[in-house]
Residue frames as a rotation matrix with the C-alpha (Angstrom) as fourth column:
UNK 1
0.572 -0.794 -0.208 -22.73
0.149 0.350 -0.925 195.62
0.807 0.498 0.319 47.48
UNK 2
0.807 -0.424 -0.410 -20.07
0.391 -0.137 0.910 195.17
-0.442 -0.895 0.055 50.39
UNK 3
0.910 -0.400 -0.110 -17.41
-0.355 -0.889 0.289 197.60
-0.213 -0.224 -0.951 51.17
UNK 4
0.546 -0.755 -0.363 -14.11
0.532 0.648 -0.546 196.42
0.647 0.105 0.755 50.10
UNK 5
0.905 -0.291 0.311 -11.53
-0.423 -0.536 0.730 196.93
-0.046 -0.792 -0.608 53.31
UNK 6
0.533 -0.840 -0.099 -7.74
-0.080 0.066 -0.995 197.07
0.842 0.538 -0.032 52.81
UNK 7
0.322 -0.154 -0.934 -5.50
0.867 0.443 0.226 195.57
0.379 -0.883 0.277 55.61
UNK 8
-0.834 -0.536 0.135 -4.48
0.397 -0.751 -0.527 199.09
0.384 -0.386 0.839 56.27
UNK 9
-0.179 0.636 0.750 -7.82
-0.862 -0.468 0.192 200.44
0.473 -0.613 0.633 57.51
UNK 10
0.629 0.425 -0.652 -8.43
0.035 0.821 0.569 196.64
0.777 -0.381 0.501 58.83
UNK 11
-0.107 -0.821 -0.561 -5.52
0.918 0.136 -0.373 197.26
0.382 -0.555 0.739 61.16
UNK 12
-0.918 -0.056 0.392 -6.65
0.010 -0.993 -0.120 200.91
0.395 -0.107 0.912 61.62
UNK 13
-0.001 0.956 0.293 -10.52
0.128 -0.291 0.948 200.21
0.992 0.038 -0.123 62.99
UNK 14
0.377 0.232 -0.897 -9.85
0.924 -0.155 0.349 200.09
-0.058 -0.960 -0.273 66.85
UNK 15
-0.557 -0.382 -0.737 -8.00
0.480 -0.873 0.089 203.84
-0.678 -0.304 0.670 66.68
UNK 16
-0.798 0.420 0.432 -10.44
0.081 -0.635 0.768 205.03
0.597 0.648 0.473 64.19
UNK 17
0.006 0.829 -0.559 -13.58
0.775 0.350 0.526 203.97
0.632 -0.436 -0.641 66.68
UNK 18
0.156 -0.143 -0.977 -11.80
0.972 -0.155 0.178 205.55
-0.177 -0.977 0.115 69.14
UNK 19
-0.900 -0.417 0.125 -11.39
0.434 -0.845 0.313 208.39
-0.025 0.336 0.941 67.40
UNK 20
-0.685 0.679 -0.265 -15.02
-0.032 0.335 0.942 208.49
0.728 0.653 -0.207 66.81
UNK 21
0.375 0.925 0.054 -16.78
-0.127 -0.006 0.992 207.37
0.918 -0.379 0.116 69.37
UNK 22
0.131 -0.762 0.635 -14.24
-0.661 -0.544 -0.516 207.46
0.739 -0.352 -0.575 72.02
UNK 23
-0.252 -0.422 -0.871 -12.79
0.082 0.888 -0.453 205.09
0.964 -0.185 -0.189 74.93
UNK 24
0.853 0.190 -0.485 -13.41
0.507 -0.087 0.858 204.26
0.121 -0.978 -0.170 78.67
UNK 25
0.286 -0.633 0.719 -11.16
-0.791 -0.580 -0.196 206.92
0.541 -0.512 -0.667 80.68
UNK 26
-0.604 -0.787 -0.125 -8.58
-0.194 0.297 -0.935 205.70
0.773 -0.541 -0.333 83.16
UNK 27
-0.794 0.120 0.597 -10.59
-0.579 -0.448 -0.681 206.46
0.186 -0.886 0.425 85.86
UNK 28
0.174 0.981 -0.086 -13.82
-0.972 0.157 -0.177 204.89
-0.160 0.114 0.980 84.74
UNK 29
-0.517 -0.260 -0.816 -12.74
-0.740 0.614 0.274 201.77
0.430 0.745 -0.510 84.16
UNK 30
-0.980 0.022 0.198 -14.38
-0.126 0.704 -0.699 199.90
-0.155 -0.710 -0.687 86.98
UNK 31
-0.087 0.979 -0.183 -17.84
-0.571 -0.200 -0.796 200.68
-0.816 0.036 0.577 85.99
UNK 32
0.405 -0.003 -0.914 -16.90
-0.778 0.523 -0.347 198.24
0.480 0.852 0.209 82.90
UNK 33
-0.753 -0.607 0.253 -15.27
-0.658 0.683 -0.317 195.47
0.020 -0.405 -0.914 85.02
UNK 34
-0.132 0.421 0.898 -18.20
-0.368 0.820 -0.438 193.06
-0.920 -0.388 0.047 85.21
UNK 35
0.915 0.288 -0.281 -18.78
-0.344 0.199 -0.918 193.54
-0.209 0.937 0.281 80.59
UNK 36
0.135 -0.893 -0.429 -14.63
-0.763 0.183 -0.621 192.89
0.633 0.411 -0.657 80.21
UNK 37
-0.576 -0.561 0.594 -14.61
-0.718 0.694 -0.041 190.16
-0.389 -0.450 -0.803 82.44
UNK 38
0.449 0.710 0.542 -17.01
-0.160 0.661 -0.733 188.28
-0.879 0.242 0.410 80.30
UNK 39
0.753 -0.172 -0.635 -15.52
-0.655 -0.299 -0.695 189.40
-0.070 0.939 -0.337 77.54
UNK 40
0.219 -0.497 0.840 -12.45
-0.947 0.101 0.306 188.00
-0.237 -0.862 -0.448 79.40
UNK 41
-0.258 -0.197 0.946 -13.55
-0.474 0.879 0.054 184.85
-0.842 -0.434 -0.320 79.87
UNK 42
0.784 0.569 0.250 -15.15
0.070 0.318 -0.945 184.00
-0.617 0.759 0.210 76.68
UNK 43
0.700 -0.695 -0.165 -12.00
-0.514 -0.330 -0.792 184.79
0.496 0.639 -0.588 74.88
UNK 44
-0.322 -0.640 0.697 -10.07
-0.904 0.428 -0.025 182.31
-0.283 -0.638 -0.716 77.76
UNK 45
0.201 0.707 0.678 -12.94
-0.465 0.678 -0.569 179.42
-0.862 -0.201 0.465 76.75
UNK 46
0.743 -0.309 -0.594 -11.96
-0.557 0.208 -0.804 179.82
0.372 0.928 -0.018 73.07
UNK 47
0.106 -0.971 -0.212 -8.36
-0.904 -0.006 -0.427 179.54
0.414 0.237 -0.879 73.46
UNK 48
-0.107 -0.006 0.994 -8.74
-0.687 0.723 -0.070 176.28
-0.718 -0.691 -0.081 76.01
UNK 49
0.553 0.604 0.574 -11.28
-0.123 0.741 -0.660 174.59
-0.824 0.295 0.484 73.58
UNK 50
0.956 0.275 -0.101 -9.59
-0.137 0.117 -0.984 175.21
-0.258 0.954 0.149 70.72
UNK 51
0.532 -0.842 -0.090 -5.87
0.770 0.437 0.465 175.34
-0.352 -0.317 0.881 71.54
UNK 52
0.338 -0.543 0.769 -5.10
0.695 -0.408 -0.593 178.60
0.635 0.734 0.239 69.79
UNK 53
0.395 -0.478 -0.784 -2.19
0.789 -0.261 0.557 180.21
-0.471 -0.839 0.274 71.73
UNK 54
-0.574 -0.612 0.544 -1.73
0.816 -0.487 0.311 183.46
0.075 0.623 0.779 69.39
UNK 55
-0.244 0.675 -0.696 -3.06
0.288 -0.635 -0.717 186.54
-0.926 -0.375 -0.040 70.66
UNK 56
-0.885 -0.187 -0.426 -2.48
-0.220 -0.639 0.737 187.65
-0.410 0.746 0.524 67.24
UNK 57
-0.832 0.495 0.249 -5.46
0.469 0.389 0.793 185.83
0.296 0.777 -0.555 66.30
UNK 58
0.091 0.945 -0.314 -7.77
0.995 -0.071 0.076 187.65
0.049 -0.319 -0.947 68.65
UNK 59
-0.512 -0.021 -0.859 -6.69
-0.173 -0.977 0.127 190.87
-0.842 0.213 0.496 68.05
UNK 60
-0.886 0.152 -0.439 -7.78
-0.450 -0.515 0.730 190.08
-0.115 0.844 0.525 64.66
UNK 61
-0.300 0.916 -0.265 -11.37
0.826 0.388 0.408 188.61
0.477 -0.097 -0.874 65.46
UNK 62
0.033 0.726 -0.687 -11.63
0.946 -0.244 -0.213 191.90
-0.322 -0.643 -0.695 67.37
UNK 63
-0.642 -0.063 -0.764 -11.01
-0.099 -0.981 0.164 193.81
-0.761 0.181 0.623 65.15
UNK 64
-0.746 0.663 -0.063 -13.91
0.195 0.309 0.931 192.22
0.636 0.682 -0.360 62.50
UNK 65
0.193 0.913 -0.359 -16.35
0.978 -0.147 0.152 192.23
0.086 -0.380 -0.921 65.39
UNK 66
-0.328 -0.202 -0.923 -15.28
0.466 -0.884 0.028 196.19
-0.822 -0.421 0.384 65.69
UNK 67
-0.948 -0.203 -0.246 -15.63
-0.133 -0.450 0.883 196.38
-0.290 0.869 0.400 61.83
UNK 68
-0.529 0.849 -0.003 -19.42
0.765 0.478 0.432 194.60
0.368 0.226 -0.902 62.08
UNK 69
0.055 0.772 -0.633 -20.63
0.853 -0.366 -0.372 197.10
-0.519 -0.519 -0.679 64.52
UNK 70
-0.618 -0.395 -0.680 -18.86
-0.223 -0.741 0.633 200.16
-0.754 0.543 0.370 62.12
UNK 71
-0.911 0.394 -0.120 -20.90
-0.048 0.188 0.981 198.59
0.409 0.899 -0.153 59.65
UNK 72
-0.111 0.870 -0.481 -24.30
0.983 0.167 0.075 198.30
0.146 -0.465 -0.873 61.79
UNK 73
-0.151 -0.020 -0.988 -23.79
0.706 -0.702 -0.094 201.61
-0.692 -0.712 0.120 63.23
UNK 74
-0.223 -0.215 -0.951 -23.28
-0.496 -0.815 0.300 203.69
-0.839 0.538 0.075 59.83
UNK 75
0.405 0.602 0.688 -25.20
-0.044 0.764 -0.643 200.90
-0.913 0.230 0.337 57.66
UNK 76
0.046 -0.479 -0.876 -22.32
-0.861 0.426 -0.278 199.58
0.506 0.768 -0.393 55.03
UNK 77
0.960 -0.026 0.278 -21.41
0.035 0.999 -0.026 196.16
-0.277 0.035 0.960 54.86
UNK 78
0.248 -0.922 -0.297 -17.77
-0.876 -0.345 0.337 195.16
-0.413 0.176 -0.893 54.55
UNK 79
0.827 -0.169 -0.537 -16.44
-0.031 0.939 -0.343 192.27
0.562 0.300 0.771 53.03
UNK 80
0.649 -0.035 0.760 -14.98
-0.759 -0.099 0.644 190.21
0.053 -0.994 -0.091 55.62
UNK 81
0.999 -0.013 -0.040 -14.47
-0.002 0.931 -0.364 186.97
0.043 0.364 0.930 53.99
UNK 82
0.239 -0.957 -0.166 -10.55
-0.249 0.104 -0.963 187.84
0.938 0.272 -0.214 53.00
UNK 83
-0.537 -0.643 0.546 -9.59
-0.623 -0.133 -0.771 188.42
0.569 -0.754 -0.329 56.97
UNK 84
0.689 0.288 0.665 -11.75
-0.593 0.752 0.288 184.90
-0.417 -0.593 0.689 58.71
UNK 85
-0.359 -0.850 -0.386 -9.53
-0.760 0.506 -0.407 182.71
0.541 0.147 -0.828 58.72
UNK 86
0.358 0.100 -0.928 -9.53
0.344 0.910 0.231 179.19
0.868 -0.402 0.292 60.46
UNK 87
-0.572 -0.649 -0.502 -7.16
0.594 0.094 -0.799 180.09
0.566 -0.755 0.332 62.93
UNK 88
-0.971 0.130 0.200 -9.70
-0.225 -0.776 -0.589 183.36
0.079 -0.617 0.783 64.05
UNK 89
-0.168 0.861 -0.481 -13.24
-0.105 0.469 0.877 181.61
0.980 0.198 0.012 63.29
UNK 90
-0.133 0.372 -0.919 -13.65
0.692 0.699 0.182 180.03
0.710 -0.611 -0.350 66.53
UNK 91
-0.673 0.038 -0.739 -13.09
0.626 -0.503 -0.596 183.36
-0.395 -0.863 0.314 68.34
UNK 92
-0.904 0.428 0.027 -15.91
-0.256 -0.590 0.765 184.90
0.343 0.685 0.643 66.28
C-alpha cells in the first residue's frame, strides 16, 4: 500500500533529507560541478522543449524525484499521483 504524503511534508522533503543525510558544504562544492551541471542542463532542455517558464514547477518535480529516492532508500512507496501534474511531467 503507498504512503499517503500531505503537501506539508511534500514541501518539507528537501530540509528533511538534509537533515538526514546532509548537504554539499560551501567549500566542497566544486567536486560536484561536473553532476549539477548536467543536472543543469537537463532541466534548461526541458524548459526550451517544452516552454515551461515557472521555476515553481521544477522545484516541485524535485522535490518528487527527492521523495522517490526517500522511498527507495527506506523502502515505502508514496503516492505521488496527487502532486504530477502536466505542467511538472515533462521535468520528471
Amino acid at each position: 500500500m503507498k504512503e499517503q504524503i500531505n503537501t506539508y511534508n511534500f514541501g518539507r522533503i528537501s530540509s528533511r533529507m538534509v537533515k538526514k543525510y546532509g548537504a554539499i558544504e560551501m567549500h566542497l562544492e566544486g567536486q560536484y560541478r561536473k553532476i549539477q551541471s548536467v543536472i543543469e542542463g537537463n532541466l534548461l532542455k526541458v524548459n526550451r522543449n517544452h516552454g515551461i517558464n515557472n521555476g515553481n514547477r521544477a522545484i516541485e518535480a524535485i522535490h518528487i524525484c527527492l521523495l522517490m529516492i526517500d522511498g527507495y532508500l527506506n523502502k515505502v512507496e508514496y503516492e505521488l499521483d496527487p502532486y504530477i501534474s502536466d505542467a511538472n511531467k515533462p521535468y520528471l
